[in-house]
Backbone bond lengths (Angstrom), bond angles and torsions (degrees), N, CA, C in turn:
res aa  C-N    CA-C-N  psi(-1)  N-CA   C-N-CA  omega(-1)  CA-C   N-CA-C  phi
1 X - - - 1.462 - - 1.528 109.65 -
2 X 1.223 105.62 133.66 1.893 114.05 -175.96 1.206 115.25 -98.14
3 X 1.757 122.94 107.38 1.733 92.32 -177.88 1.900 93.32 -121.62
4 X 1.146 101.46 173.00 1.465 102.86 -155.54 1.626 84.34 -137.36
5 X 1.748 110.88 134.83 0.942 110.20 -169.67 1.233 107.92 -132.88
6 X 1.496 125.85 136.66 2.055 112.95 -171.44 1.616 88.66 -104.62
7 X 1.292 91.00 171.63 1.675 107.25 -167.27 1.261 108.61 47.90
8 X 0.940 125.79 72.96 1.657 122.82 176.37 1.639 107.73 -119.97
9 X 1.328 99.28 14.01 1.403 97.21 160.78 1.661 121.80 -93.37
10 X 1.445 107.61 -17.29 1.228 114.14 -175.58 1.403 137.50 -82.75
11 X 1.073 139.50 -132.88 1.691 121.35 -172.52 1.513 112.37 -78.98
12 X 1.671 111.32 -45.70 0.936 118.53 -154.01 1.381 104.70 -100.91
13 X 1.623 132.17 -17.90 1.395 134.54 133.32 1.092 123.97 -22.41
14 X 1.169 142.84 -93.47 1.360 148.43 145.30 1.663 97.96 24.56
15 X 1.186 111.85 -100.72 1.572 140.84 -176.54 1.925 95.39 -31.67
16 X 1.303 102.13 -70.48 1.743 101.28 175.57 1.574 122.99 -64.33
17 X 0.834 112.30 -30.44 1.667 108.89 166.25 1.208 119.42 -63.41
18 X 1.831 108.33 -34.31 1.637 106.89 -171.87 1.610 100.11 -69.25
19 X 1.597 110.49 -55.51 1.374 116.86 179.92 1.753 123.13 -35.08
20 X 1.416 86.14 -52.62 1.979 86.94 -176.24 1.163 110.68 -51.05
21 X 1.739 102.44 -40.05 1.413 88.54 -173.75 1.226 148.32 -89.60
22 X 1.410 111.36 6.06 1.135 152.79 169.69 1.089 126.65 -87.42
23 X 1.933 98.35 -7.89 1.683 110.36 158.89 1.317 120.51 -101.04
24 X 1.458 105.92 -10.15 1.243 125.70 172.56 1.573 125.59 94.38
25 X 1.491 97.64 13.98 1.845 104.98 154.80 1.125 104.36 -62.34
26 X 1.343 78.79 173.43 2.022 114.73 168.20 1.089 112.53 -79.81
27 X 1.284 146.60 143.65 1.378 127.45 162.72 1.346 103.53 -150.90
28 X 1.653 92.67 135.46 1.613 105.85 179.98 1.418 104.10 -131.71
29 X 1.904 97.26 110.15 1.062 115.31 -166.83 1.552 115.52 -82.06
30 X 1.008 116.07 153.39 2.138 107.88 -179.82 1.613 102.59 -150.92
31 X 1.382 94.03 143.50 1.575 110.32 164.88 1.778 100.08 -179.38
32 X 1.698 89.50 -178.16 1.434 98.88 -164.60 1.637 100.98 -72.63
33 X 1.305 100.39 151.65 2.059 110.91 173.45 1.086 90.15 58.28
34 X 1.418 120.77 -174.16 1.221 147.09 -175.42 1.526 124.35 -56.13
35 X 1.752 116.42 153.15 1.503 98.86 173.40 1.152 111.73 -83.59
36 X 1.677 112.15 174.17 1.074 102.46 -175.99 1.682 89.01 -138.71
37 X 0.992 112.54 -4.55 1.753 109.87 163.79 1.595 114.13 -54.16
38 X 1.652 89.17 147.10 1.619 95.97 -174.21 1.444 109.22 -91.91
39 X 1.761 121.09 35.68 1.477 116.35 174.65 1.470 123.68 -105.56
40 X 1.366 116.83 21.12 1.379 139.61 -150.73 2.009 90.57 -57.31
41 X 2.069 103.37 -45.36 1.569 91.59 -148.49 2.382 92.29 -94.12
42 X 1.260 100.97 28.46 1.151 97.72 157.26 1.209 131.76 -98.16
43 X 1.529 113.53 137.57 1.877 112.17 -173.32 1.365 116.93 -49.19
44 X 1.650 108.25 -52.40 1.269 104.89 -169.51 1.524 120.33 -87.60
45 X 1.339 112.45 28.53 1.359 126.34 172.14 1.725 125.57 -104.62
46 X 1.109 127.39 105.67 1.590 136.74 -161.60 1.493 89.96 -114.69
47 X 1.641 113.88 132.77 1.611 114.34 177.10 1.533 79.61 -116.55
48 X 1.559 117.11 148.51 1.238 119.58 -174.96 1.941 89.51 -155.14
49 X 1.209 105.85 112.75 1.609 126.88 152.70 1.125 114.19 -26.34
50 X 1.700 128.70 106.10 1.845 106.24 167.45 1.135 84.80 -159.59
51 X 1.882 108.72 147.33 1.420 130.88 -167.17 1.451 75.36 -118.74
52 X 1.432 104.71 137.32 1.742 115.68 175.87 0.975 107.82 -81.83
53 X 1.568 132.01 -10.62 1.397 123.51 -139.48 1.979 89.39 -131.26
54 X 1.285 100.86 3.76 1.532 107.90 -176.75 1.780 90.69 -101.40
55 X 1.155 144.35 133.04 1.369 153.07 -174.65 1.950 87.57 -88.74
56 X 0.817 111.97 -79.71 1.841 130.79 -169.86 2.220 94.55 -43.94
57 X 0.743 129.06 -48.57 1.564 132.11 176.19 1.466 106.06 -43.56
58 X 1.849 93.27 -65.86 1.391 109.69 -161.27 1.540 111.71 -61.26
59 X 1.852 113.40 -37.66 1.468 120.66 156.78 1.250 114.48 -43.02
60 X 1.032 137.54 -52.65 1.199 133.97 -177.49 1.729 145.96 -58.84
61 X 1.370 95.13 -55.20 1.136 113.32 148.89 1.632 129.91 -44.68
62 X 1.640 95.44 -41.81 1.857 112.79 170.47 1.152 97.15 -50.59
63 X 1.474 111.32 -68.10 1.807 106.51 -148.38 1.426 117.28 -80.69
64 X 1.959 119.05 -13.74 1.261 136.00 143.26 1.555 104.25 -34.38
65 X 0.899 111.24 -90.44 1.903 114.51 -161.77 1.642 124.26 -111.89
66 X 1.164 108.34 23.31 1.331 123.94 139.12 1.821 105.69 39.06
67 X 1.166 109.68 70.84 1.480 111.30 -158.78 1.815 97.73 -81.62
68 X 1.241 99.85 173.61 1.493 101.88 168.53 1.523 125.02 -112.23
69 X 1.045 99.66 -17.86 1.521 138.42 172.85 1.114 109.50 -118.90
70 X 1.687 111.79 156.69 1.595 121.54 162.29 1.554 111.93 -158.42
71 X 1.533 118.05 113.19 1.301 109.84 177.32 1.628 101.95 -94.22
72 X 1.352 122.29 149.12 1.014 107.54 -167.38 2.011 96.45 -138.06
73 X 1.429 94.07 120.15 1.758 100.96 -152.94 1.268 103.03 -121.81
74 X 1.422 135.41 -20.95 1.315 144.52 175.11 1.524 122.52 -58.14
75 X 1.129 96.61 105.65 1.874 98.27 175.41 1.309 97.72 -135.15
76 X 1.627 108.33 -163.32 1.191 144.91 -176.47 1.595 97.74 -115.73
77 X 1.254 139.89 90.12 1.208 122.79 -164.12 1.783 120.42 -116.20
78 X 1.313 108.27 15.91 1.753 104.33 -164.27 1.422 84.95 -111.99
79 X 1.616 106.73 124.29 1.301 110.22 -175.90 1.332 111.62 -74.19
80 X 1.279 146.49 -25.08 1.458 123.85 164.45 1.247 117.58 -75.52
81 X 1.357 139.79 -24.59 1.258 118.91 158.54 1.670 118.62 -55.88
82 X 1.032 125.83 -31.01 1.743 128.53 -170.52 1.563 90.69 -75.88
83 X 1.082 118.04 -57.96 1.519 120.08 -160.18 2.083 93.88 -64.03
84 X 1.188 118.34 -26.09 1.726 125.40 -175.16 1.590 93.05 -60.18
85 X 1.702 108.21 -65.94 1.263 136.34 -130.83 1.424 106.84 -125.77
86 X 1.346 115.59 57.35 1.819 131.49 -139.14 2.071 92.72 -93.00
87 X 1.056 112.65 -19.27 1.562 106.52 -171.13 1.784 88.20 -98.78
88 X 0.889 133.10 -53.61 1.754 134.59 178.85 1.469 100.51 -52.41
89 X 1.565 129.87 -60.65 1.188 109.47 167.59 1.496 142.77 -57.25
90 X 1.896 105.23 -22.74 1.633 108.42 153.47 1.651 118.41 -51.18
91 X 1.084 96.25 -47.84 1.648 97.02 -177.55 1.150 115.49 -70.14
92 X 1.415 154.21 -7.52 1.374 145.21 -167.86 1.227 94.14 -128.48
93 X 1.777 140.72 -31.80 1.077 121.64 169.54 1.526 134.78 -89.63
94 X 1.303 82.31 -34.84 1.838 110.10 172.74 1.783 116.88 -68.15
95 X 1.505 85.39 -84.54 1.606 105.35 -179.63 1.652 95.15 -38.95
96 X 1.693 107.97 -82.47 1.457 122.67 -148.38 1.311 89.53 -53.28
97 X 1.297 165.66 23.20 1.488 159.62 -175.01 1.601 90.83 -114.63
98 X 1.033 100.14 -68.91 1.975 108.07 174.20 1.619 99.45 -28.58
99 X 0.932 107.01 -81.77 1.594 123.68 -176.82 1.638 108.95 -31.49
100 X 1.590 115.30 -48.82 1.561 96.65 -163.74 2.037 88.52 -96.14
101 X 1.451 116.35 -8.07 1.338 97.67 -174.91 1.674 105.50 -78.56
102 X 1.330 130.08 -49.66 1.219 126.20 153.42 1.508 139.15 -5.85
103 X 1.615 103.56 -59.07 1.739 113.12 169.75 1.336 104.86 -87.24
104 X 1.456 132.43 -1.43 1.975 130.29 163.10 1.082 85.87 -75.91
105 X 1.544 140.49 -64.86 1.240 126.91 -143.17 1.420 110.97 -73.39
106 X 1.751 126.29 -27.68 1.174 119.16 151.55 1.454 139.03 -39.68
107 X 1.391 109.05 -49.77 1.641 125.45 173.11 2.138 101.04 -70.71
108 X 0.914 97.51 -14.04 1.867 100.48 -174.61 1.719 99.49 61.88
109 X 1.637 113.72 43.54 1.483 112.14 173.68 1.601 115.52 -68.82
110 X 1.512 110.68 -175.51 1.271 124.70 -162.29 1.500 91.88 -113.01
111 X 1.800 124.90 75.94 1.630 110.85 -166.70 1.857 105.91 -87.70
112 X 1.352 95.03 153.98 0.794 112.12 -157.60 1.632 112.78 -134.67
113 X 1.486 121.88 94.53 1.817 124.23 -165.89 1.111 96.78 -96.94
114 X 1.774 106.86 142.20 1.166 111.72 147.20 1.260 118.56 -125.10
115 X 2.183 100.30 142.42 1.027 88.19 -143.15 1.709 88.15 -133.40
116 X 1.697 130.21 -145.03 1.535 120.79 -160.31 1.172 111.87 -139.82
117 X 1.149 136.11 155.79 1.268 135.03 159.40 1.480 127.16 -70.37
118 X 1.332 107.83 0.61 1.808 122.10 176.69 1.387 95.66 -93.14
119 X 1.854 115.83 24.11 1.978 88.13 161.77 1.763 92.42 -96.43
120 X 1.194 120.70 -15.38 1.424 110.74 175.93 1.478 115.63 -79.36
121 X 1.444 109.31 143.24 1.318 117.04 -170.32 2.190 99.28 -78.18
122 X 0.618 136.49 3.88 1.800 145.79 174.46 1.570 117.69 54.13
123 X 1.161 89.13 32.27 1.575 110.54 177.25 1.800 104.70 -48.21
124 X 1.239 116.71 -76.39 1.486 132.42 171.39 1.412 122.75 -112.52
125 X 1.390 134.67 19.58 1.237 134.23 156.22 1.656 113.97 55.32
126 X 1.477 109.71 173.08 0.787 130.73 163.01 2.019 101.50 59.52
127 X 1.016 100.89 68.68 1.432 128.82 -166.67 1.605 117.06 -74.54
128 X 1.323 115.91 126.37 1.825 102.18 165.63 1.384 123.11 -105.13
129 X 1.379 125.97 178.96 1.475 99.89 -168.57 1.394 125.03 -87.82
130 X 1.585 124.19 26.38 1.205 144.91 -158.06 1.450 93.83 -111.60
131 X 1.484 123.43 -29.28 1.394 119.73 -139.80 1.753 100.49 -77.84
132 X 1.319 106.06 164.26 1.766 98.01 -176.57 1.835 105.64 -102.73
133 X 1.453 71.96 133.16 1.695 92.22 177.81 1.682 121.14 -73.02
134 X 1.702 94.17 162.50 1.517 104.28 -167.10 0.988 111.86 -179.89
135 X 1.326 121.87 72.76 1.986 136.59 160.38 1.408 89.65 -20.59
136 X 1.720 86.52 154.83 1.598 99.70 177.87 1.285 97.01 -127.26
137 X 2.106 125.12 -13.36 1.224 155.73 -138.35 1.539 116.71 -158.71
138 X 1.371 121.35 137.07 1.420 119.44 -174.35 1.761 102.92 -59.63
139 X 1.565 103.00 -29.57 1.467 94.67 -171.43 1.569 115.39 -51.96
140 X 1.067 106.44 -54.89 1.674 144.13 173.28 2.023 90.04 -38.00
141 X 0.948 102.07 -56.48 1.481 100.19 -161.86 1.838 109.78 -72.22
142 X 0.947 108.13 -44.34 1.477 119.77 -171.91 1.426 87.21 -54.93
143 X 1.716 122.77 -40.60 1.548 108.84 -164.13 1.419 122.44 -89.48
144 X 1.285 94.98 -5.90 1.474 110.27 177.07 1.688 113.57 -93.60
145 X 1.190 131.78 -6.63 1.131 158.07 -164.66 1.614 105.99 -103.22
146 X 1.581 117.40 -46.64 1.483 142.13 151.29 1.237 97.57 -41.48
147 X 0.977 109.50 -99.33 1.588 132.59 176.35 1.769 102.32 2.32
148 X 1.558 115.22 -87.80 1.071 133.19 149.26 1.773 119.41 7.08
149 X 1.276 94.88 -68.27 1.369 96.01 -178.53 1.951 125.79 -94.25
150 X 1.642 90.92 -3.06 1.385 97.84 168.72 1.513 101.28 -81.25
151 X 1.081 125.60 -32.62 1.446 126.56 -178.88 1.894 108.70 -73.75
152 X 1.282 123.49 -3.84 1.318 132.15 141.02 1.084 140.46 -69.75
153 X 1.528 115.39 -39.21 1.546 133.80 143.92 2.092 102.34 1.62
154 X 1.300 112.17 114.82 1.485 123.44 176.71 1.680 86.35 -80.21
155 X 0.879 175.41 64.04 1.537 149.82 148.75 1.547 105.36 -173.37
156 X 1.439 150.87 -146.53 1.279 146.05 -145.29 1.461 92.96 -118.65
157 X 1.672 94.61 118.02 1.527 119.12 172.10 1.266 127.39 -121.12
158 X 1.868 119.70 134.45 1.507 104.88 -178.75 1.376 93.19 -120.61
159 X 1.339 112.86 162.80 1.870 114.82 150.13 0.581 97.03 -126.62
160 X 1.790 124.35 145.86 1.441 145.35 -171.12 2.158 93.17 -126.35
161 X 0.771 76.07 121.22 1.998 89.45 178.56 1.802 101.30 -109.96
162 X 1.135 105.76 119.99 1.804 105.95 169.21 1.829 107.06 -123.43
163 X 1.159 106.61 170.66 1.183 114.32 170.29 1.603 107.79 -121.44
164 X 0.934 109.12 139.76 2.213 116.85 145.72 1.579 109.61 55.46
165 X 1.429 129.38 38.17 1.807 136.82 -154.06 1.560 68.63 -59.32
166 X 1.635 97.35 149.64 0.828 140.11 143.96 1.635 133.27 -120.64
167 X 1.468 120.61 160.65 1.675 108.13 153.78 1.315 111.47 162.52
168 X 1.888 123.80 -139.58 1.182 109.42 166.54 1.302 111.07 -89.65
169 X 1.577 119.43 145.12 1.520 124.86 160.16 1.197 119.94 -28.01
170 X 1.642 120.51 143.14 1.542 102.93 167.48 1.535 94.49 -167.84
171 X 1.299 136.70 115.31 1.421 152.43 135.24 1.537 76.41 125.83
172 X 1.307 129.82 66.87 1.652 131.07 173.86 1.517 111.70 48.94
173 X 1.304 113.70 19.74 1.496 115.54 176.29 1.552 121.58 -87.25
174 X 1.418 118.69 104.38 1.278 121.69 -170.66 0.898 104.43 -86.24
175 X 1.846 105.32 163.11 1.322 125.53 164.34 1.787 130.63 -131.37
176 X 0.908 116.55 -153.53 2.059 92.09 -175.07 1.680 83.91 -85.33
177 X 1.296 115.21 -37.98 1.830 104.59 -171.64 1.419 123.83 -39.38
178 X 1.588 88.64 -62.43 1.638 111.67 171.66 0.972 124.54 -42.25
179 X 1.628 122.85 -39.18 1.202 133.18 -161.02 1.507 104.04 -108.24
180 X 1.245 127.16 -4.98 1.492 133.74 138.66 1.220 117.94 -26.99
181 X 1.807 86.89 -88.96 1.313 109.08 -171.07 1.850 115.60 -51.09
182 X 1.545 121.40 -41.12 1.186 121.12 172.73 2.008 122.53 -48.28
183 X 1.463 89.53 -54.62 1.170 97.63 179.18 2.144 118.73 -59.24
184 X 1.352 99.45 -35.48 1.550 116.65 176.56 1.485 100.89 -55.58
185 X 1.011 118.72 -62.42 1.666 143.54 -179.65 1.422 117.05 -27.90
186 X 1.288 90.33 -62.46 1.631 113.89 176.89 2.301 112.79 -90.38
187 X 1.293 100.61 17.48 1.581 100.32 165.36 1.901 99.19 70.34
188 X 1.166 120.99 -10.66 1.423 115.45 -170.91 1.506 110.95 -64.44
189 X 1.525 127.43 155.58 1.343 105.10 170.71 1.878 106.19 -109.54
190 X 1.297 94.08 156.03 1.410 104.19 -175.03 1.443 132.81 -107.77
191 X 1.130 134.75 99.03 1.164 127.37 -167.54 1.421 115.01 -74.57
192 X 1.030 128.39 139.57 1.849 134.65 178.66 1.482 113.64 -145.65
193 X 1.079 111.12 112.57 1.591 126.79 162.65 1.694 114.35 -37.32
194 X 1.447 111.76 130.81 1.401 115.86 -170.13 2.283 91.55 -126.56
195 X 0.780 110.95 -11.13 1.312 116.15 162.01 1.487 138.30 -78.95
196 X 1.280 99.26 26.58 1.382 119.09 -173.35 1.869 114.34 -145.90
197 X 1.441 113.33 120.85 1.208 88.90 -170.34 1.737 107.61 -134.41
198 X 1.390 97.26 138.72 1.987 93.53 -156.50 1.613 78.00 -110.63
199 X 1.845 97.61 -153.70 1.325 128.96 -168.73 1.216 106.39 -150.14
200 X 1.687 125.87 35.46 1.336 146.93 -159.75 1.969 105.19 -38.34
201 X 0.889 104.94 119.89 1.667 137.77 -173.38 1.493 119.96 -67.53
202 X 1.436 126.23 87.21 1.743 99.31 -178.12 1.560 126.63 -69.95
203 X 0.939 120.20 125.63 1.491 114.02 -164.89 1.419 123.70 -56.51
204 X 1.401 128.51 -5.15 1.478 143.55 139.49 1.375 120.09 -46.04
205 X 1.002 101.69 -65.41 1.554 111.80 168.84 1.867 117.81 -49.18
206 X 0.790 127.55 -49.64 1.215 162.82 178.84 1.906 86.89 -48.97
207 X 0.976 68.44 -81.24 2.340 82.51 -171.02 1.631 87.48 -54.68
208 X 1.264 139.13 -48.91 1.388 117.91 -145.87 1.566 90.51 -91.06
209 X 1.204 147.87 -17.60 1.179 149.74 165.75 1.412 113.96 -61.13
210 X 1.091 120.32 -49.34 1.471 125.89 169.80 1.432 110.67 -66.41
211 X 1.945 125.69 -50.97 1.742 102.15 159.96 1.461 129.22 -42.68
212 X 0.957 101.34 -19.25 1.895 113.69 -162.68 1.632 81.86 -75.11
213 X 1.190 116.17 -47.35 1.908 113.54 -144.79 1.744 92.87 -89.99
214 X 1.203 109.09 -24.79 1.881 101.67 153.45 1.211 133.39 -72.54
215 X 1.501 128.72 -36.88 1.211 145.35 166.94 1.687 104.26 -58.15
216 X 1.023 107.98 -48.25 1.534 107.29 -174.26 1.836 106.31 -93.46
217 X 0.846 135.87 15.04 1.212 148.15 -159.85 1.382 103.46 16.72
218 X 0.909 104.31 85.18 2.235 108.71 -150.81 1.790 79.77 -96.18
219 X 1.328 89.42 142.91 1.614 99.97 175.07 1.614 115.64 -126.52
220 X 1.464 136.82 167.11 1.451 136.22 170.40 1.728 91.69 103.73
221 X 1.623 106.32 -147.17 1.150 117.53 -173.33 2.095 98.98 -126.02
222 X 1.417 95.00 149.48 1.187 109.05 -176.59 2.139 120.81 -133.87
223 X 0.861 115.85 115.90 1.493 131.50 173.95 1.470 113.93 -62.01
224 X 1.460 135.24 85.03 1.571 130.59 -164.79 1.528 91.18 -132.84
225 X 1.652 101.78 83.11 1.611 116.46 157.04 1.513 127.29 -111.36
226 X 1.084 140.56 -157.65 1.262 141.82 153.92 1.859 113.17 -73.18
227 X 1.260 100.58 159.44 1.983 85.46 169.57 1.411 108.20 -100.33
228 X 1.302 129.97 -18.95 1.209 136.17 -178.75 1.379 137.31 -68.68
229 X 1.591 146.49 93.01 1.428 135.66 -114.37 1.776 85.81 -115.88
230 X 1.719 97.43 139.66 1.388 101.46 -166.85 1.682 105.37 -147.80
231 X 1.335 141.40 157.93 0.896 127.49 164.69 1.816 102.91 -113.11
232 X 1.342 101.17 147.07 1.741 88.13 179.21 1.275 127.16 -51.02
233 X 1.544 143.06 -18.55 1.178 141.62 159.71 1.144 120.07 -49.60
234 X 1.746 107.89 -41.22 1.486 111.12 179.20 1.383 120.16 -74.31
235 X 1.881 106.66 -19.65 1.259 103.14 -171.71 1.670 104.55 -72.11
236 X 1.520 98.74 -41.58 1.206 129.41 -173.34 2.140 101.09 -44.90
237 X 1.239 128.18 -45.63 0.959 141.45 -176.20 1.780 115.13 -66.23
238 X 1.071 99.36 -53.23 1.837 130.55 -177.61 1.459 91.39 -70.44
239 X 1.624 135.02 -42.95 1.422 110.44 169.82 1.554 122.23 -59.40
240 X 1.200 94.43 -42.06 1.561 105.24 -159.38 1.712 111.14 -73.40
241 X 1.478 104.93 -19.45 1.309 104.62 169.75 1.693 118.67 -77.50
242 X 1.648 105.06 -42.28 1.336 111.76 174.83 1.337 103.50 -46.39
243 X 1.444 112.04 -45.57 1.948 105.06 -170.07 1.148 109.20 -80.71
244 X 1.180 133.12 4.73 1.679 131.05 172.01 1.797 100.12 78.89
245 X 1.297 111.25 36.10 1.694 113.96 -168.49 1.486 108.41 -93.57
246 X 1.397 113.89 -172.01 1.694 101.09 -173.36 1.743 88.53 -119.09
247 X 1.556 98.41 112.84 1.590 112.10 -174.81 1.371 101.85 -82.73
248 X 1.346 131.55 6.00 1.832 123.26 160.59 0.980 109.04 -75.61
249 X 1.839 131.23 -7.37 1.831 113.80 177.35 1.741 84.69 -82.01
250 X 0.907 136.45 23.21 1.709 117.80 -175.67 1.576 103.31 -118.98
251 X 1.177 97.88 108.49 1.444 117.29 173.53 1.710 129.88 -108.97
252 X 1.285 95.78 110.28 1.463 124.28 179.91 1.054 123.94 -59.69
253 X 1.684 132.93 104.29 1.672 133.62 -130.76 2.068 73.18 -160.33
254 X 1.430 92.76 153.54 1.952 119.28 169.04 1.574 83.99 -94.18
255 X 1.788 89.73 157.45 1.688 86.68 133.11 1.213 159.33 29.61
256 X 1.296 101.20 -116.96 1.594 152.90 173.28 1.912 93.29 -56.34
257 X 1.253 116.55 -24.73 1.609 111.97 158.26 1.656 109.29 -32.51
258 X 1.441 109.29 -56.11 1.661 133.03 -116.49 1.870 82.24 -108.12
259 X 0.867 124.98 143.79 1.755 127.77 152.40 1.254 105.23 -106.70
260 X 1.153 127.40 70.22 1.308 138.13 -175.41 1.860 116.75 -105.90
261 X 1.584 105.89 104.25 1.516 92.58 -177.69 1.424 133.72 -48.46
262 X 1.075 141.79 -36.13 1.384 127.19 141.69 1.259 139.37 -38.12
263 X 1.578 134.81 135.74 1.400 131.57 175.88 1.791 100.82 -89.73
264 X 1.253 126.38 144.33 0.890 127.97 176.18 1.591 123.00 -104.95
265 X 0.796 144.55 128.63 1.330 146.59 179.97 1.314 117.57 -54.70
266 X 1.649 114.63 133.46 2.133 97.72 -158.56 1.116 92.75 -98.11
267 X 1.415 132.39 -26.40 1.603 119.28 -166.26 1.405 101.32 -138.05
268 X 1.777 127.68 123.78 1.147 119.24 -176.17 2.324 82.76 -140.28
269 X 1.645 89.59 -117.62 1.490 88.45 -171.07 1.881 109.42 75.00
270 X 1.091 125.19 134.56 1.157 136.59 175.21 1.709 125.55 -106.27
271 X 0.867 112.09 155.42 1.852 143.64 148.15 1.934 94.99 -59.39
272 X 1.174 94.24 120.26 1.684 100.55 161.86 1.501 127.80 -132.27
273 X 1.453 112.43 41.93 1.862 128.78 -131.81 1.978 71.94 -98.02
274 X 1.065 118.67 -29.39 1.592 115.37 -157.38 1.028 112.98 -87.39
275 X 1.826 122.39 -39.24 1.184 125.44 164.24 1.531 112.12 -66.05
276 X 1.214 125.80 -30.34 1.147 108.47 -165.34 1.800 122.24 -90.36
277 X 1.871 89.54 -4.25 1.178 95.02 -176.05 1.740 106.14 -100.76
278 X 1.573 127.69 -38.57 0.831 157.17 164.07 1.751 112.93 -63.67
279 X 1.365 118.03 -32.10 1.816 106.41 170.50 1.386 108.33 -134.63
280 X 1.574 124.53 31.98 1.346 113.79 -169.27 1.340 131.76 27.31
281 X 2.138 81.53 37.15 2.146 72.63 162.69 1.722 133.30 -87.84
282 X 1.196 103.36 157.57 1.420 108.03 -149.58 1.757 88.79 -123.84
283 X 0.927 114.66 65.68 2.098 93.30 176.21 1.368 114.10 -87.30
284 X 1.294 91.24 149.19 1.562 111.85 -168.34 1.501 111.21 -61.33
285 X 1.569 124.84 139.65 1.852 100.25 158.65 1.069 132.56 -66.41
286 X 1.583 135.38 177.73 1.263 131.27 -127.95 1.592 83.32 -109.69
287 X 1.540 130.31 -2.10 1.668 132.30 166.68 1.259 96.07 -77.84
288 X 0.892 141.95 -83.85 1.572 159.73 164.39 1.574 92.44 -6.24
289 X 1.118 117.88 -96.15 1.858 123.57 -179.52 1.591 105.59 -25.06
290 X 1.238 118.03 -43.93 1.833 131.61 -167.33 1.663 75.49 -56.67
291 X 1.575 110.49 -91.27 1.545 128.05 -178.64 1.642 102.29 -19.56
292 X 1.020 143.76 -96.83 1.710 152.64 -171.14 2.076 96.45 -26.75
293 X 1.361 114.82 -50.64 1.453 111.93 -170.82 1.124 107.04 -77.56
294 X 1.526 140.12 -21.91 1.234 138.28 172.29 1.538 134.66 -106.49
295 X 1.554 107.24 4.78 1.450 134.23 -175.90 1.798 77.04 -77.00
296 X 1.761 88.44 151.54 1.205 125.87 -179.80 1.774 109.13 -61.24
297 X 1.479 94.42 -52.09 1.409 100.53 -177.80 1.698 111.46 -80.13
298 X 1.504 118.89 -169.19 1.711 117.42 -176.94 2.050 87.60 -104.35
């Protein structure tokens, strides 16, 4: 089975490419410029060039390798840049979604979005996948707009919704952990929002939830977060203790600290009763995840 994955240069690429292949798909990985994954000298690994936002690329590549699958992970995802740069983020989240759902629907693939917990506005948190959506942020919107049209998709459709990935670093891809621990390291102090409260995601979990939803050719929409409810300060705190760090550079700030063009959503975090009953997902706790991002090994 061939599944073809966009953005697979990015955090959560990495993690799913290693997995597939270690399940023993095909995988033909894509993103912009060059790869930078370390699976180059595996057979069943194809790195293939594709601008999402180019229609004629993304054709190409389709009718090249003819996937059977397609997770499709590539966005524009830092909400103040989208909310800066609101027509560039239509096109890479919006548009470029059109574009790769179009050449799935040619192959009659099994597509597969991933998608955010910033389409809910975080009014009352802890969300199911029924609940009705409401950007608070262009980021939020472009994906909910995606969303939308994956649920148009003529043939087998999933949405995968995560919150807050976390884990170990990998191709210089940070995370709030990482960037804890960096900042601790170096004596800097760190400010982190405690007015915000997710269901922070280990990025293992994350990838093995999404094999599950290929293996099972799982269809509808699906909730694949952590179960453990955290605000980043706290996460931010809980690293620095695991690392034996000095948790007084960590300073506890709202919001309304930040002049940050995006609004952020205060209460999100999910319900995961469906995945876990429906894909035997199993996510790790948020001690466990600490342990996996800071273990010696990947």
């Amino acid at each position: 089975m061939r599944v073809l994955i966009t953005g697979a240069n990015g955090f959560l690429g990495y993690y799913l490419v290693q997995l597939l292949l270690q399940q023993g798909y095909e995988v033909v990985a894509t993103g912009r410029g060059s790869c930078r994954l370390p699976f180059t000298a595996r057979a069943a690994f194809t790195w293939a060039e594709m601008d999402i936002t180019d229609p004629f690329a993304v054709h190409d590549v389709f009718a090249q390798h003819r996937p059977d699958a397609v997770v499709h992970a590539a966005a524009m995802s830092k909400p103040d840049e989208c909310e800066l740069n609101q027509w560039q983020a239509y096109l890479i989240n919006t548009e470029g979604s059109l574009h790769v759902l179009m050449n799935a629907a040619e192959q009659r693939c099994h597509f597969i979005y991933v998608s955010t917990d910033f389409v809910f506005d975080g009014e009352r948190g802890m969300y199911r996948e029924e609940d009705v959506r409401s950007p608070v942020n262009y980021y939020g919107r472009t994906k909910m707009e995606a969303e939308g049209a994956v649920m148009e998709y003529a043939h087998d459709w999933c949405i995968v919704r995560t919150v807050l990935v976390y884990g170990k670093p990998v191709l210089a891809r940070e995370n709030i952990l990482s960037i804890t621990q960096k900042k601790l390291m170096q004596g800097e102090i760190w400010q982190v929002v405690d007015d915000q409260v997710r269901t922070p995601t280990y990025v293992g979990d994350l990838a093995a939830g999404i094999a599950a939803i290929i293996a099972k050719r799982a269809k509808g929409i699906y909730h694949l977060s952590g179960k453990d409810v955290y605000t980043p300060y706290q996460m931010a705190v809980a690293a620095a203790q695991h690392l034996q760090l000095n948790t007084s550079l960590i300073r506890r700030v709202t919001q309304d600290t930040f002049s940050q063009p995006a609004k952020r959503p205060p209460r999100t975090g999910f319900v995961i009763d469906k995945a876990v009953r429906e894909l035997g997902y199993r996510p790790v706790s948020f001690e466990e995840g600490l342990q996996k991002t800071f273990s010696a090994g990947e």
